[in-house]
C-alpha positions as CSV (number, residue, x, y, z in Angstrom):
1,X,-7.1,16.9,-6.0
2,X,-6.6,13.3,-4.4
3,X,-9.7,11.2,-3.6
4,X,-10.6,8.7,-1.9
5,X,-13.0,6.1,-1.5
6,X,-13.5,2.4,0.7
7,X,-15.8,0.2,-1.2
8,X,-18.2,-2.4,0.4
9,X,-15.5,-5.3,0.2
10,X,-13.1,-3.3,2.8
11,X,-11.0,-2.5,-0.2
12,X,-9.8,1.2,-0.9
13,X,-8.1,3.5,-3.6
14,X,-6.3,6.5,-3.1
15,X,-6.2,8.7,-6.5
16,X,-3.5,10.7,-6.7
17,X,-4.7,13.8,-9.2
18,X,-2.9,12.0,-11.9
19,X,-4.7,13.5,-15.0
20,X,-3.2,10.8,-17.4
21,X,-4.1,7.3,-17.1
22,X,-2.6,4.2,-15.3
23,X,0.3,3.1,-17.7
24,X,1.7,0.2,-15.1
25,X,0.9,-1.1,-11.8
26,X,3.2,-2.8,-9.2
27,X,1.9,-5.1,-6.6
28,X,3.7,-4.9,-3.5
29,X,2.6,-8.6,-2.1
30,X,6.3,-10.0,-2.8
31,X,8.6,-7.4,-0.8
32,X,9.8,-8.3,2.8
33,X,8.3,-5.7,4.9
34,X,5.9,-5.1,7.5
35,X,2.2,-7.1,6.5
36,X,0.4,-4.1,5.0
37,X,3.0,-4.2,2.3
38,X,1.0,-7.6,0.8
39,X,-1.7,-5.2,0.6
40,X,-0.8,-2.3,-1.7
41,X,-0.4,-1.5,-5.3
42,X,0.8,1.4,-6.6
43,X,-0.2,2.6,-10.0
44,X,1.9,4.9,-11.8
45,X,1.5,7.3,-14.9
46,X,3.1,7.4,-18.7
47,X,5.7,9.4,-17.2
48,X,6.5,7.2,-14.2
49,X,4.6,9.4,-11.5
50,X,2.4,7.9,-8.7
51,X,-0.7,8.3,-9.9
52,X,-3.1,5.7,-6.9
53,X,-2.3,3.8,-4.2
54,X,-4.9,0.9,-4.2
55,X,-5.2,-1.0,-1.2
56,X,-6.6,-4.5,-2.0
57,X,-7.5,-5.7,1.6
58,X,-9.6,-4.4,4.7
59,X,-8.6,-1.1,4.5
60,X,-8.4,-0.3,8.4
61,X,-6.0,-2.8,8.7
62,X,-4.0,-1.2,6.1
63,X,-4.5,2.9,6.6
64,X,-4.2,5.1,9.5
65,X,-7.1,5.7,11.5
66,X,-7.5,9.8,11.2
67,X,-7.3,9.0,7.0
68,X,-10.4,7.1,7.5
69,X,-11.9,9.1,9.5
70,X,-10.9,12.1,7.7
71,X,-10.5,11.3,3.9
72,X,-9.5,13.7,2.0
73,X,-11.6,15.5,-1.3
């Protein structure tokens, strides 16, 4: 089931289901890309499935609207 949660610093994580836990992380802050990219870290599994997406900046800069209105879980 994916969750999903803002925290108080505008931050967010989006958790995947991913039963196993986080085996390497990739920050997104160096690729050529639209701003939000600077923003996002992916987190992947010991078998190399995407396990979160973790946004580390104001959220609602970052996600659509209707998923913060609307999370899902």
């Amino acid at each position: 089931m994916i969750q999903f949660s803002v925290q108080a610093d505008g931050s967010a994580m989006i958790d995947l289901g991913s039963e196993g836990e986080v085996r390497e992380s990739i920050s997104l802050e160096d690729l050529d890309g639209p701003p939000a990219l600077g923003s996002l870290v992916l987190h992947f599994d010991f078998y190399g499935r995407l396990a979160r997406i973790e946004v580390t900046d104001s959220a609602d800069s970052v996600l659509p609207p209707a998923l913060l209105e609307n999370p899902p879980g």
